[in-house]
C-alpha positions as CSV (number, residue, x, y, z in Angstrom):
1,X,3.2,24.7,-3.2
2,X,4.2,21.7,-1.3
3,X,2.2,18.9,-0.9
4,X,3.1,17.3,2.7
5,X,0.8,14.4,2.4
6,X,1.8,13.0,-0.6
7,X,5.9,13.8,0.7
8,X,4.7,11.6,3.8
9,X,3.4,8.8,1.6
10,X,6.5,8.8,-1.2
11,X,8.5,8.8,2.1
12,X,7.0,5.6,3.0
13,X,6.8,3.8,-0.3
14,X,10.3,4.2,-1.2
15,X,11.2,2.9,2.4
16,X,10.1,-0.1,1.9
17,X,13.4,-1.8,0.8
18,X,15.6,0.1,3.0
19,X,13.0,-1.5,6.1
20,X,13.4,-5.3,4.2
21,X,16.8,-4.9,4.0
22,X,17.1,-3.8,7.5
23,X,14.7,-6.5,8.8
24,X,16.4,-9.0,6.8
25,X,20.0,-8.3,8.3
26,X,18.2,-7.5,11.9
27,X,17.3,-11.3,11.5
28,X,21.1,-12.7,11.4
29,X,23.2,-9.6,13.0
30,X,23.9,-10.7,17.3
31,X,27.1,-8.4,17.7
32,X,27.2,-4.9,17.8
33,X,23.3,-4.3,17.2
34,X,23.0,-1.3,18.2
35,X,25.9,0.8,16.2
36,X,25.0,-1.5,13.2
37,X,21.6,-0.5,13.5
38,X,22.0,2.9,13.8
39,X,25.0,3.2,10.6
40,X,22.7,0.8,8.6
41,X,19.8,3.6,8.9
42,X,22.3,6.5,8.7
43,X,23.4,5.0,5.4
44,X,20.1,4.4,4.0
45,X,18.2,7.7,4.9
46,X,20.7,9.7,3.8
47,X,20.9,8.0,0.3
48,X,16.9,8.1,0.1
49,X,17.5,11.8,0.3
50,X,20.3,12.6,-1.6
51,X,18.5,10.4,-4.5
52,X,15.9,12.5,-5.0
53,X,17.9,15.9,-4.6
54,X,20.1,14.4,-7.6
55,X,17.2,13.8,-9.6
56,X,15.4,17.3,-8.9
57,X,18.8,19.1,-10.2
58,X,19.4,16.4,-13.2
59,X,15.9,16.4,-14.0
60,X,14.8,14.3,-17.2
61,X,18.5,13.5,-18.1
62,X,18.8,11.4,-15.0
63,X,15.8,9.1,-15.4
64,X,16.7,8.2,-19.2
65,X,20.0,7.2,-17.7
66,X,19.1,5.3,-15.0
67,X,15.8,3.9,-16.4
68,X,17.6,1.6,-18.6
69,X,19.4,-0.1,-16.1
70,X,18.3,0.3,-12.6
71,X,16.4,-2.6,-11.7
72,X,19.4,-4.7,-13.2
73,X,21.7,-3.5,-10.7
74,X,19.2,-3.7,-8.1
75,X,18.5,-6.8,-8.9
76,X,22.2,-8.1,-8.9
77,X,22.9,-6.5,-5.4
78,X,20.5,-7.9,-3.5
79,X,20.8,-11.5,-5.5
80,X,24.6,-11.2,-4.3
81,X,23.8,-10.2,-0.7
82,X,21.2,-12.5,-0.6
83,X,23.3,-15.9,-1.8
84,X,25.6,-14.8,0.1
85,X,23.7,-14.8,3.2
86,X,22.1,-18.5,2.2
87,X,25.9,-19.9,1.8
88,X,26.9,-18.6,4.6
89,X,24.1,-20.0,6.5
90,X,24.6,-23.4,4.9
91,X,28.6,-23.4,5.2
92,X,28.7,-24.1,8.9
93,X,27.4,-26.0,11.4
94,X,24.3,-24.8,13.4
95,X,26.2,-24.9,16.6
96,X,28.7,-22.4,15.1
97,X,26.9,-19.0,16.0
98,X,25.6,-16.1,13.6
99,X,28.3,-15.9,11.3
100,X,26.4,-12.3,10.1
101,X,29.3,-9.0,10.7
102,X,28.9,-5.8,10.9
103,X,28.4,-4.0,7.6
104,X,31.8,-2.4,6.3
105,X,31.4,1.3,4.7
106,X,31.6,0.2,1.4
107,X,28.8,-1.9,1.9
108,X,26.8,0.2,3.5
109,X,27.5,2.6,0.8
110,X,26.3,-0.3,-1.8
111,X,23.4,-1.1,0.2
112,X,22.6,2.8,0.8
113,X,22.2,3.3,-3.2
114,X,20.4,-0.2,-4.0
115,X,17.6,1.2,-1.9
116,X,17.6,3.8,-3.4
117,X,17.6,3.9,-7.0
118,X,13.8,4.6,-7.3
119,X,14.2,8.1,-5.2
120,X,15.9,9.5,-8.2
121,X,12.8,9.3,-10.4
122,X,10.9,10.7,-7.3
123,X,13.3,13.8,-7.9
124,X,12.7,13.9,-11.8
125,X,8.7,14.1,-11.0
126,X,9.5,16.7,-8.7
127,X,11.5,18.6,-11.0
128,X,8.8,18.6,-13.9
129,X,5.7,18.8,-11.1
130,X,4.2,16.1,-11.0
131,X,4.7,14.9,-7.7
132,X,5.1,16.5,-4.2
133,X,3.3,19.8,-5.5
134,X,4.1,22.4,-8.3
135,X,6.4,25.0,-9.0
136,X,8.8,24.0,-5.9
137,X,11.5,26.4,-4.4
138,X,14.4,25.5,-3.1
139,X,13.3,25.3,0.8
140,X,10.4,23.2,0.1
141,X,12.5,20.7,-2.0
142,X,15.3,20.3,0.7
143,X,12.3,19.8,3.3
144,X,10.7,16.9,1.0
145,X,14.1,15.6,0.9
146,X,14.6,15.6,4.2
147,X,11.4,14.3,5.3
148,X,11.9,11.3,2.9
149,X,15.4,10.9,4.5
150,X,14.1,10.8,7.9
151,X,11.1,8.3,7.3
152,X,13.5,5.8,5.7
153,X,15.8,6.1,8.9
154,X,12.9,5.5,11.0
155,X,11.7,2.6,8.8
156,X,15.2,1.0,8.6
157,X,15.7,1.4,12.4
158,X,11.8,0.1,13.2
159,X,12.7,-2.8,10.7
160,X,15.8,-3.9,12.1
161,X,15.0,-3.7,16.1
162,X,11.6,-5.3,15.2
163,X,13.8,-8.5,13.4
164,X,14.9,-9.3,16.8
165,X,11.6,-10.7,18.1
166,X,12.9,-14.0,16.1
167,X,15.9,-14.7,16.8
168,X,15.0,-17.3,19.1
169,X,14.7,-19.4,16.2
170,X,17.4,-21.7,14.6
171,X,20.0,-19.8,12.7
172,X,20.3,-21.3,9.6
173,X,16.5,-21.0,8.8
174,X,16.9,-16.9,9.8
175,X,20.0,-16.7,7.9
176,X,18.6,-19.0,5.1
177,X,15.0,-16.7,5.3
178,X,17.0,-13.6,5.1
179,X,18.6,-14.5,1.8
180,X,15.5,-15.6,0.5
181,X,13.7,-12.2,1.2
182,X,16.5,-10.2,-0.3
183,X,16.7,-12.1,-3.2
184,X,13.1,-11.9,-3.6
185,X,13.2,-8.0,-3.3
186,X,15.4,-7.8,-5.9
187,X,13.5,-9.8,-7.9
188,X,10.4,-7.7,-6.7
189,X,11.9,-4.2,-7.5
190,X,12.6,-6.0,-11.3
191,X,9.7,-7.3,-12.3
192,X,7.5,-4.1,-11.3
193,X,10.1,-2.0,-13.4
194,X,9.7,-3.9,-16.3
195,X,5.8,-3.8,-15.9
């Protein structure tokens, strides 16, 4: 039987870096905010679904994979997106404007799966029962899936809209802020999976 509540909270514990992402990039992006917005949460609610769908049918055999080295590439894309916002920041004159695009596919692809790495062990507990409720068919898997999908597209959109309250503030402290809190995610997300 499916357990709804405890879908509802997974939903909105493994949204928590798809929502600092978005925030982070809701902090720097002036052009386009709406469509960037809106692709930006596409991307990431669709891979917070899909992760755990992949780790319902890999089961077991997925999390030994991925256990071994998924906080190391997490950790290197947001360390990477994140210097690269800092530089960025630094490399120009305050005067020159937001020099924060648009996301390109493949990075929103890249982004989409850095965020959400953890879902697949989500579908692994799934798969053996331990999470989301026992002895799950089909329908009530795709549901969790897609309830976890659509809370991290909520979160992401929430997160980036919400960023624009500050940016009043000078640039290069936002951009320079955003880097920082990416960097620190990834350095987060790490840590607590090597605890």
């Amino acid at each position: 039987m499916l357990n709804l509540f405890e879908v509802t909270v997974v939903g909105f514990a493994l949204a928590v870096d798809a929502m600092l992402f978005s925030f982070s990039y809701g902090l720097v992006l002036r052009k386009r905010r709406y469509s960037s917005s809106l692709k930006l949460a596409c991307s990431v609610g669709f891979f917070q679904a899909a992760m755990p769908l992949l780790g319902y049918t890999g089961g077991l055999r997925v999390k030994d994979c991925v256990a071994a080295w998924d906080h190391w590439l997490v950790l290197l894309v947001f360390c990477v997106l994140g210097i690269t916002q800092i530089r960025n920041a630094w490399s120009s004159s305050e005067d020159d404007g937001p020099r924060a695009e648009p996301l390109s596919v493949p990075a929103l692809l890249i982004v989409g799966v850095a965020t959400s790495i953890d879902a697949l062990a989500v579908g692994v507990c799934m798969a053996i029962g331990s999470l989301c409720g026992s002895h799950l068919n089909w329908s009530q898997v795709m549901l969790a899936v897609s309830l976890i999908g659509l809370i991290t597209f909520a979160c992401s959109l929430g997160g980036f809209n919400g960023a624009k309250l500050l940016q009043r503030f000078p640039r290069r402290g936002l951009e320079t802020g955003a880097g920082l809190l990416l960097i620190g995610l990834g350095l987060q997300n790490f840590v607590r999976d090597l605890l």
